[in-house]
C-alpha positions as CSV (number, residue, x, y, z in Angstrom):
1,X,0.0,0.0,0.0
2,X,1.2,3.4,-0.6
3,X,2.3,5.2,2.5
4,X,1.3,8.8,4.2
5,X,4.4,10.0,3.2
6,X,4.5,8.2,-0.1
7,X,1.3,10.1,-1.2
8,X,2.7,13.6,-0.1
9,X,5.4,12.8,-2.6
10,X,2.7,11.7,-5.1
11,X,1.2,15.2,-4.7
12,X,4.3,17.4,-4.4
13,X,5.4,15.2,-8.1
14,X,1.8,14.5,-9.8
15,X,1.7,18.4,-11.6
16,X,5.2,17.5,-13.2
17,X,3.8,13.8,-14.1
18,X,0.6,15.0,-15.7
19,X,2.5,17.4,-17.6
20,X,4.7,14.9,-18.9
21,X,1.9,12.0,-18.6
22,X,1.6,11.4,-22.7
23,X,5.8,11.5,-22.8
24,X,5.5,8.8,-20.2
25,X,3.1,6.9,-21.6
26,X,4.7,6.8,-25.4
27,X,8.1,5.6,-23.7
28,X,6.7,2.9,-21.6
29,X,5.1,1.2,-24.7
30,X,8.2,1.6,-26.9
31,X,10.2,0.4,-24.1
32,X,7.5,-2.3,-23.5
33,X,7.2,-3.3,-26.8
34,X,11.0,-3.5,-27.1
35,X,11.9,-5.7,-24.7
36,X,8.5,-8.0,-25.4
37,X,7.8,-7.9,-29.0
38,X,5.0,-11.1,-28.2
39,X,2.9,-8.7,-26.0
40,X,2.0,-6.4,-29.3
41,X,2.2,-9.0,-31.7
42,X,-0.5,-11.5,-29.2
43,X,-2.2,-9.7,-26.8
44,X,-2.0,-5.9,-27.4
45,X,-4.3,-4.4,-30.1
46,X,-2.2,-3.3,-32.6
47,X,-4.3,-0.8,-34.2
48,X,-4.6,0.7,-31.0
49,X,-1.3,0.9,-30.7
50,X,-0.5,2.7,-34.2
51,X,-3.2,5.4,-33.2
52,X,-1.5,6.1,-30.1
53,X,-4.6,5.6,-28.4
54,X,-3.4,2.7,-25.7
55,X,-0.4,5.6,-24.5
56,X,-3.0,8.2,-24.7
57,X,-5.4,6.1,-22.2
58,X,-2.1,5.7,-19.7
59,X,-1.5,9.2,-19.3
60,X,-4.8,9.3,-18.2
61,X,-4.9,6.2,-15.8
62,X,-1.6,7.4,-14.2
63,X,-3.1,10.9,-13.8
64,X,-6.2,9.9,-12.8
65,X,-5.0,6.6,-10.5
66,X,-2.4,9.4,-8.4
67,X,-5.5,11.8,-7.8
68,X,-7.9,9.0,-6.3
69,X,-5.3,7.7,-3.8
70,X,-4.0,11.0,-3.1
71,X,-8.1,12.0,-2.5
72,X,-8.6,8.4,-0.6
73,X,-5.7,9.7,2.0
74,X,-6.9,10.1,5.0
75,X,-6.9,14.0,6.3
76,X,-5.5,14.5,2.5
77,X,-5.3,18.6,2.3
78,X,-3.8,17.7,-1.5
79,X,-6.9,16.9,-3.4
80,X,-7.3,20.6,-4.4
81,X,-3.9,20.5,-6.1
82,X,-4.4,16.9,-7.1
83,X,-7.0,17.9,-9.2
84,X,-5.7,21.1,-10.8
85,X,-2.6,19.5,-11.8
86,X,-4.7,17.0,-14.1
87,X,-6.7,19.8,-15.7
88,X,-3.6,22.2,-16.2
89,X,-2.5,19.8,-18.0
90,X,-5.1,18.1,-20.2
91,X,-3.4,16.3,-23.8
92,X,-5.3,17.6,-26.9
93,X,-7.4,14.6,-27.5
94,X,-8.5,15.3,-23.8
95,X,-9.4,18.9,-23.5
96,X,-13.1,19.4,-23.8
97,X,-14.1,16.0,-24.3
98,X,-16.5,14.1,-22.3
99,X,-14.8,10.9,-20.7
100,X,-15.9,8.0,-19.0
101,X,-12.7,7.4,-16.7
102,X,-13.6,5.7,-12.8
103,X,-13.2,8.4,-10.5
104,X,-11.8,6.4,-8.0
105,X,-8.7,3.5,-7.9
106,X,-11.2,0.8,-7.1
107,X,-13.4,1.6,-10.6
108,X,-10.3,2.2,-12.6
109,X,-8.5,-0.7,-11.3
110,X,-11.6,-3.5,-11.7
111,X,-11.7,-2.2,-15.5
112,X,-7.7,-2.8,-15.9
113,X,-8.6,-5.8,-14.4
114,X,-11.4,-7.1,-16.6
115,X,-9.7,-5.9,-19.9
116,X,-6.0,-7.9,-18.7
117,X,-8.4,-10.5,-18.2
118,X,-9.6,-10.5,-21.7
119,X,-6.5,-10.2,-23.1
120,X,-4.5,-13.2,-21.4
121,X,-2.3,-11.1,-19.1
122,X,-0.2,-13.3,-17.1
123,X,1.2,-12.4,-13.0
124,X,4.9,-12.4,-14.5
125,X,3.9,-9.6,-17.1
126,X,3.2,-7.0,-14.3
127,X,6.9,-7.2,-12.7
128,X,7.4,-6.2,-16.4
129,X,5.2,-3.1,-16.4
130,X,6.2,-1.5,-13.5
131,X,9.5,-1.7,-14.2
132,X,9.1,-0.1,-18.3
133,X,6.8,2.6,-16.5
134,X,9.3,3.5,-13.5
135,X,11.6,3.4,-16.2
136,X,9.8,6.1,-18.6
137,X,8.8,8.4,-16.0
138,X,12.3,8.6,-14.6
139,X,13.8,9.4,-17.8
140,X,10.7,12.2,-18.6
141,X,11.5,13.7,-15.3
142,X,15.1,13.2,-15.2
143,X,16.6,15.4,-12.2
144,X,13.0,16.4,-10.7
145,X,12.7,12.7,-10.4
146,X,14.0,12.0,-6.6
147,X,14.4,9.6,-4.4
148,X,11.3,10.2,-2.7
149,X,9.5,10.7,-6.0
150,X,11.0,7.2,-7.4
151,X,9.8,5.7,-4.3
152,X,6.2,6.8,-4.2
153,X,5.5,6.2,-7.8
154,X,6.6,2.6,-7.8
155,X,4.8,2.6,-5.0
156,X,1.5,3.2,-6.4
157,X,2.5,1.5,-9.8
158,X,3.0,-1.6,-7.8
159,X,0.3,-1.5,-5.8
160,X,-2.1,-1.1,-9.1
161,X,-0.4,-3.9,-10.5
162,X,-0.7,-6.2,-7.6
163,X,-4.4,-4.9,-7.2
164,X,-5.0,-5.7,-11.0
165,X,-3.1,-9.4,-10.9
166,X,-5.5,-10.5,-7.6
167,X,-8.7,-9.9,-9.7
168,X,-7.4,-11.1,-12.9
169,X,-6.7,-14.5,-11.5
170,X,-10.3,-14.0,-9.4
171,X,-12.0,-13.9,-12.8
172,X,-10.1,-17.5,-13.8
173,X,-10.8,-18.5,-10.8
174,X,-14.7,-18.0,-11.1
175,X,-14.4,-19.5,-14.4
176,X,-13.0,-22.7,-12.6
177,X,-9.6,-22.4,-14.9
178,X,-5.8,-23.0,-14.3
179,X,-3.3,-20.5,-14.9
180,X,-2.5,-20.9,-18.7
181,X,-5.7,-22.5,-19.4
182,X,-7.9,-19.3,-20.0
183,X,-8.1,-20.3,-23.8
184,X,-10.4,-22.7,-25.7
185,X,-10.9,-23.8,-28.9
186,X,-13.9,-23.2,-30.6
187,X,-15.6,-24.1,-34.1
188,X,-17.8,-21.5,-36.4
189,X,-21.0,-23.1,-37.2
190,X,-22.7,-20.3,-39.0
191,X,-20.6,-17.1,-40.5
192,X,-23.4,-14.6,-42.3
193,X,-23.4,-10.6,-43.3
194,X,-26.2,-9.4,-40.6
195,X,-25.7,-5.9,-42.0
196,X,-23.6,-3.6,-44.4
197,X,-20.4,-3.7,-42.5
198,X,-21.0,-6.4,-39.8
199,X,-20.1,-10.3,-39.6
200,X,-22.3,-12.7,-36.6
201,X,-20.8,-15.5,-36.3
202,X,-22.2,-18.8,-33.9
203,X,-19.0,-20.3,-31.7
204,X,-19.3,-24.2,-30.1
205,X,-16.9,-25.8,-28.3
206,X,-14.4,-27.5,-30.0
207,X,-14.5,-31.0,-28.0
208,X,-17.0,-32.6,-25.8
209,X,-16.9,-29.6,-23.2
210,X,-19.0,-27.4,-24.0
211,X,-17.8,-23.7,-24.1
212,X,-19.2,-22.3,-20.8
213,X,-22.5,-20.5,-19.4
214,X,-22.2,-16.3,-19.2
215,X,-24.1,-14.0,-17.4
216,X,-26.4,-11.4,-20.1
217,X,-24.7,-8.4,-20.9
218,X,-21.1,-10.8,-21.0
219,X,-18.5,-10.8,-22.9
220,X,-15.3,-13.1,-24.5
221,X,-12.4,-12.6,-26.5
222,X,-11.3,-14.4,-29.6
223,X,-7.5,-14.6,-31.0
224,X,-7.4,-15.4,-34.3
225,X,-4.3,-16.1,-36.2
226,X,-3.1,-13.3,-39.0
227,X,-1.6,-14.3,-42.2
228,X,1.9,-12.9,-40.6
229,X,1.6,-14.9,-37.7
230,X,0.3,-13.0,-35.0
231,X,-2.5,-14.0,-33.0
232,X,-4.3,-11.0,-32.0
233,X,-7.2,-10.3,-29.8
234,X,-10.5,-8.9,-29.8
235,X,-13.7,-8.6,-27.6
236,X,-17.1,-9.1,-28.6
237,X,-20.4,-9.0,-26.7
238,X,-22.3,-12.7,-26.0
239,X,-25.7,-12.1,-27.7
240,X,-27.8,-14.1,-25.9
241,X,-29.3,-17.6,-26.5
242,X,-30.0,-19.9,-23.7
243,X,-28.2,-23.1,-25.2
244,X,-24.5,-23.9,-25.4
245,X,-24.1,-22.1,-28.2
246,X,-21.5,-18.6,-28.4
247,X,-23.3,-15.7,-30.4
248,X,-21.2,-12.7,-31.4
249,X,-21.0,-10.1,-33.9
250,X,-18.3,-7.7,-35.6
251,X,-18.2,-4.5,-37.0
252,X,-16.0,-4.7,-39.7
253,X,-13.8,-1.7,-39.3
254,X,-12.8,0.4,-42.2
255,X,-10.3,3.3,-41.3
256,X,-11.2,5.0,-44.2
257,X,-7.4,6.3,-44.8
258,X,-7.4,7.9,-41.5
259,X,-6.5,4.9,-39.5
260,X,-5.9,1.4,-39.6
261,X,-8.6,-0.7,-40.8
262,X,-9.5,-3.7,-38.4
263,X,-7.3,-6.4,-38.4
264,X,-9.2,-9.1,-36.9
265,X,-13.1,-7.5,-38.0
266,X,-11.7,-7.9,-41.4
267,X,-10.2,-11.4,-40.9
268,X,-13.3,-12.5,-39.2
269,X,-15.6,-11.4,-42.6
270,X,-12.9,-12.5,-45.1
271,X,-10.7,-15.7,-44.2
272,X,-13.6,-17.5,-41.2
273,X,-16.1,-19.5,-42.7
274,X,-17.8,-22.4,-41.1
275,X,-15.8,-25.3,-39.5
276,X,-12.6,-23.0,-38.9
277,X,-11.3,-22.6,-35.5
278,X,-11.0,-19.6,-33.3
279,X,-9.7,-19.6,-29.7
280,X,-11.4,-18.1,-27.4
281,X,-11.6,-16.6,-23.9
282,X,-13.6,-17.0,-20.8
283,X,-16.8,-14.7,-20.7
284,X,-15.5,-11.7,-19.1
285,X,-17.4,-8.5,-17.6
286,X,-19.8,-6.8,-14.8
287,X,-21.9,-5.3,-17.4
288,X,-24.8,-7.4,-16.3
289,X,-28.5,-7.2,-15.1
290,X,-28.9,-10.7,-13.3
291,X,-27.9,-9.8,-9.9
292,X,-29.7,-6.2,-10.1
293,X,-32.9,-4.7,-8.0
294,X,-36.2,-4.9,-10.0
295,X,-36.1,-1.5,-11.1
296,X,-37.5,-0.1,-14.5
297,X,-34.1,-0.2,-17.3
298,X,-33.3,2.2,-19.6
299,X,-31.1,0.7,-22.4
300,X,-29.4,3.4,-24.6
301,X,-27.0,1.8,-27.6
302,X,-25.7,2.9,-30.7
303,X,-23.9,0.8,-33.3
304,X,-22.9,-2.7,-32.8
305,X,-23.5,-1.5,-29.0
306,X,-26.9,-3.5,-29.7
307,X,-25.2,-6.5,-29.1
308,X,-24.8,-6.6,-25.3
309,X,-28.3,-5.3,-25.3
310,X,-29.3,-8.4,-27.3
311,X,-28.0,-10.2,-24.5
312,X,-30.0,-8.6,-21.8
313,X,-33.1,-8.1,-23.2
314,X,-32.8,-12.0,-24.3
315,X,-32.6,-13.0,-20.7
316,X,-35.1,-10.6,-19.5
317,X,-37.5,-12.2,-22.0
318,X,-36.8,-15.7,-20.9
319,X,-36.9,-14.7,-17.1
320,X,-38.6,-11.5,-16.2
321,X,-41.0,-10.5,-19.3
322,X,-42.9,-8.1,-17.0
323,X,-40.1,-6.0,-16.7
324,X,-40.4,-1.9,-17.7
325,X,-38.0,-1.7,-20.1
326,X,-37.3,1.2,-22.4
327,X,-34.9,0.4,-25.3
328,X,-33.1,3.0,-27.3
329,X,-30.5,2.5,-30.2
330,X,-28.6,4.8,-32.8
331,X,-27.5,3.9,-35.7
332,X,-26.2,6.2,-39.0
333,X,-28.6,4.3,-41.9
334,X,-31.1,1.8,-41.6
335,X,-28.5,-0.4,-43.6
336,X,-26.2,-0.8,-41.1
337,X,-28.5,-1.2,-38.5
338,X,-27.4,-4.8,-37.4
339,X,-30.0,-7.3,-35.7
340,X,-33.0,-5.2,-36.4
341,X,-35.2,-7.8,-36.2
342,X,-33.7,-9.9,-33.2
343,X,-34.1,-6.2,-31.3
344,X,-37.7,-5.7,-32.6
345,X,-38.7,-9.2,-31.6
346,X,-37.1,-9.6,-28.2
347,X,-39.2,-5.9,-27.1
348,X,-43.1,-7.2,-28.8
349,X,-42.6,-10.5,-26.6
350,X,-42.3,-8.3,-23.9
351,X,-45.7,-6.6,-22.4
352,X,-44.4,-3.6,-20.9
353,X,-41.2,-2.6,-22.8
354,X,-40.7,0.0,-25.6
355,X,-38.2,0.4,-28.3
356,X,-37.1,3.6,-30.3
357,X,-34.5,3.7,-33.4
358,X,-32.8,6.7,-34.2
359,X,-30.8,7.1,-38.1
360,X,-28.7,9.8,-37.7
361,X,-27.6,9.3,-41.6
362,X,-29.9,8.3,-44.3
363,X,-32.7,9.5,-46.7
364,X,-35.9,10.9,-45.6
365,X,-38.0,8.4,-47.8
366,X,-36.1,5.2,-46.3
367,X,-37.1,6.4,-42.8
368,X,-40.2,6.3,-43.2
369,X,-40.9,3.1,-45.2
370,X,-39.2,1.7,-42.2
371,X,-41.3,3.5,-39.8
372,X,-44.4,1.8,-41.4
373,X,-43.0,-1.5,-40.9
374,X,-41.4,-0.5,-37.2
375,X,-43.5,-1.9,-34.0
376,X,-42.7,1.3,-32.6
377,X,-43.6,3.4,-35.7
378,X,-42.8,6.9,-35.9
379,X,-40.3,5.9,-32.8
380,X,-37.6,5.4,-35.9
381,X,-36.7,9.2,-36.1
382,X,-33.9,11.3,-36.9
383,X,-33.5,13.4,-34.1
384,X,-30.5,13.6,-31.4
385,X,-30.8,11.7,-27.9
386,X,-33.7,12.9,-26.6
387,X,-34.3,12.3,-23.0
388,X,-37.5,14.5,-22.9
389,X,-39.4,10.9,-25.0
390,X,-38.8,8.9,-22.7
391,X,-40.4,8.9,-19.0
392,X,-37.2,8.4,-16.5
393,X,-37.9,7.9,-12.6
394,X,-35.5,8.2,-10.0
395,X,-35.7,4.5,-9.8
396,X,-34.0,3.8,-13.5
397,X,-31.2,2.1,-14.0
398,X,-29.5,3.0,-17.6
399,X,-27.0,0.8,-19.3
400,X,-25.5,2.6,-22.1
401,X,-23.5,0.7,-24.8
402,X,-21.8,1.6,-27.9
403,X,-18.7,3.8,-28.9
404,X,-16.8,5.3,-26.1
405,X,-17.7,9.3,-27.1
406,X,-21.8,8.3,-27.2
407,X,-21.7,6.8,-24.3
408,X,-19.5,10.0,-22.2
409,X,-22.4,12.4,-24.1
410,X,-25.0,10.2,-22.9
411,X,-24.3,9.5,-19.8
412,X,-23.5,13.5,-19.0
413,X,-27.2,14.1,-20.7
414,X,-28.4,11.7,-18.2
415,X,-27.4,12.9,-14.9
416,X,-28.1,16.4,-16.5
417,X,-31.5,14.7,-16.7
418,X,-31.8,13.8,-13.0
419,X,-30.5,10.5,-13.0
420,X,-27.8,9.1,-10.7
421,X,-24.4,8.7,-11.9
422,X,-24.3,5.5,-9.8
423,X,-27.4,4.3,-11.9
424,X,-25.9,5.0,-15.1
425,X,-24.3,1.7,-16.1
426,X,-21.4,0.9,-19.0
427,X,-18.2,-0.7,-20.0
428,X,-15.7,0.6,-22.1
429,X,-14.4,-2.2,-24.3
430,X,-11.3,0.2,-25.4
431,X,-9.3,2.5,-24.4
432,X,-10.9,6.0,-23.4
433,X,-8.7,7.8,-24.3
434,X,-11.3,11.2,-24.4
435,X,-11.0,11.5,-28.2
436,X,-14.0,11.8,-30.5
437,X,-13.7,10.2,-34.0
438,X,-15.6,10.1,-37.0
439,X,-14.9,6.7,-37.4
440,X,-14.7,5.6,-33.5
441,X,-17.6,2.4,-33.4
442,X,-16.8,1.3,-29.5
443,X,-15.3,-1.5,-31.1
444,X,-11.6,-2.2,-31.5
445,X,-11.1,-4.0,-35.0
């Protein structure tokens, strides 16, 4: 644990590491990915990586980590400087733009955790990182970086890491697997275009196990291997289905000459077919509604964010149909508007729930021949999220999924709106990194 006088150091140093946080952050993965070439090339997301976006989520953790255990301190007088030095200090992608960063170590660290989870991380790689990231900010701070200073940020690095490791290897645990074993083998049995730009595929298990039970709202990881040999990583959403069958989808991801398009998305529509084999991992995530009160939902997606919605409205349908549910989903054009029908059907088999599209692209004259068709009717509609259409209570919980700059605006419209910001659920599949994108979908590639 970080010490009393190891989070006066933290203070007296954090103005000088949030200046320097996206230097830091940059080093620490060309360091990282130095010294282990494997951790890009079969865990990390590369495209992520080429964008800058993984450094640019760092800077933010570290900042952002440093001001909740400085805050948590008990008689802390630093959290007024805490604070100012992470808003002197802002990177460009992260001035002005709404973010969806944990506010306190225990958020931030439980979403490191699920997301190491996802992506393999072993115990042994964490000595690793705090050693790269020690390394990086010592050489950003050079002679501002004391003794004291070195101390208190291993400190805190370590104690993240160790944090981060216990609950990774809680999640296998739960899962009833054995370090090393988080992987499986699984077979496509159906590959089909659902929309424009998006692949579902249906996953069983590859031997006479069958792949395991997940809670709605869950979700896995499959590695698939590239034709130069890497085996990279991606997470998808579990769609729902009460048999021991996997149900995913991808949004094929087309950079469109800005950034990279998506490796495995792309690999997934062009080179998987049915019978091939995917590995995959464990179902992962606390995006879930099983273990919630009884309170009306509000479901607010966009894009392929329908997917972990799919997923909970299927398991409200089979286990509380008399639920108030209020569904609302985004999309650009009605053509890329993925599992229409699966959404549509899920809401008329239950009595008292509602569902509202939104086409923020699109002709006028296509709207409304859908509208005519839509069980909702003139709910498909072109206008921007309108809270003032749907009747929110104090009692609501909201679960917002889809790309990581619709959710921050929703949420903030949200609690703007009245509601909680402890009733306001999501999970950010990639790294927030506070930048907003033409071409961001919430899904990594």
């Amino acid at each position: 644990m970080v010490t009393a006088s190891q989070t006066v150091a933290l203070a007296r140093t954090l103005p000088d590491v949030a200046a320097h946080a996206d230097d830091i952050a940059a080093d620490f993965y060309d360091r990282l990915f130095a010294a282990r070439p494997d951790l890009l090339r079969d865990r990390f997301n590369r495209g992520e990586h080429a964008q800058g976006r993984q450094a640019r989520e760092l800077a933010r953790t570290v900042v952002a980590l440093a001001e909740a255990v400085i805050d948590a301190a008990p008689g802390s007088g630093t959290s007024t400087s805490a604070r100012a030095a992470a808003t002197l200090h802002p990177s460009p992608h992260q001035a002005g733009a709404p973010t969806l960063a944990g506010s306190t170590a225990a958020e931030i660290t439980s979403r490191l955790a699920q997301r190491h989870a996802a992506l393999g991380i072993r115990r042994g790689d964490y000595d690793v990182f705090v050693g790269h990231l020690r390394e990086a900010t010592r050489a950003s701070l050079a002679d501002r970086f004391d003794a004291e200073a070195d101390d208190a940020w291993t400190a805190l690095y370590r104690q993240v890491t160790d944090e981060v490791a216990a609950s990774v290897a809680d999640l296998y645990t739960r899962a009833d697997l054995e370090p090393d074993e988080e992987w499986r083998e699984a077979i496509v049995t159906e590959h089909r275009i659902e929309a424009e730009d998006v692949v579902a595929l249906t996953l069983v298990s590859a031997d006479s196990e069958a792949l395991p039970g997940y809670r709605a709202g869950q979700f896995a990881s499959v590695q698939v291997e590239l034709a130069d040999g890497a085996r990279q990583i991606r997470q998808y959403s579990l769609r729902g289905g009460h048999d021991e069958q996997w149900r995913i989808s991808a949004r094929v991801l087309d950079g469109g000459g800005f950034a990279p398009d998506g490796e495995v998305s792309n690999h997934l529509l062009r080179e998987v077919r049915v019978g091939s084999v995917v590995h995959v991992s464990p179902p992962i995530g606390s995006l879930t509604i099983d273990q919630l009160d009884d309170a009306p939902l509000l479901f607010v997606s966009a894009g392929i964010g329908c997917t972990p919605v799919l997923g909970m409205l299927d398991h409200l349908a089979r286990t509380d149909p008399s639920r108030q549910v209020t569904a609302l989903h985004f999309e650009r054009t009605p053509e890329r508007h993925a599992h229409r029908a699966e959404l549509e059907a899920l809401v008329a088999s239950m009595p008292d729930a509602t569902l509202r599209v939104s086409y923020t692209q699109g002709s006028l004259s296509a709207l409304s021949a859908l509208a005519e068709a839509s069980i909702d009717g003139p709910g498909v509609y072109l206008d921007p999220i309108d809270l003032g259409t749907v009747a929110l209570t104090p009692q609501h919980r909201v679960f917002l999924c889809g790309p990581v700059p619709f959710m921050a605006i929703a949420r903030a419209a949200l609690i703007e709106h009245g509601v909680e910001a402890d009733r306001v659920h999501y999970f950010v599949f990639g790294p927030d990194d506070g930048s907003v994108t033409g071409i961001d979908t919430g899904q990594r590639g």
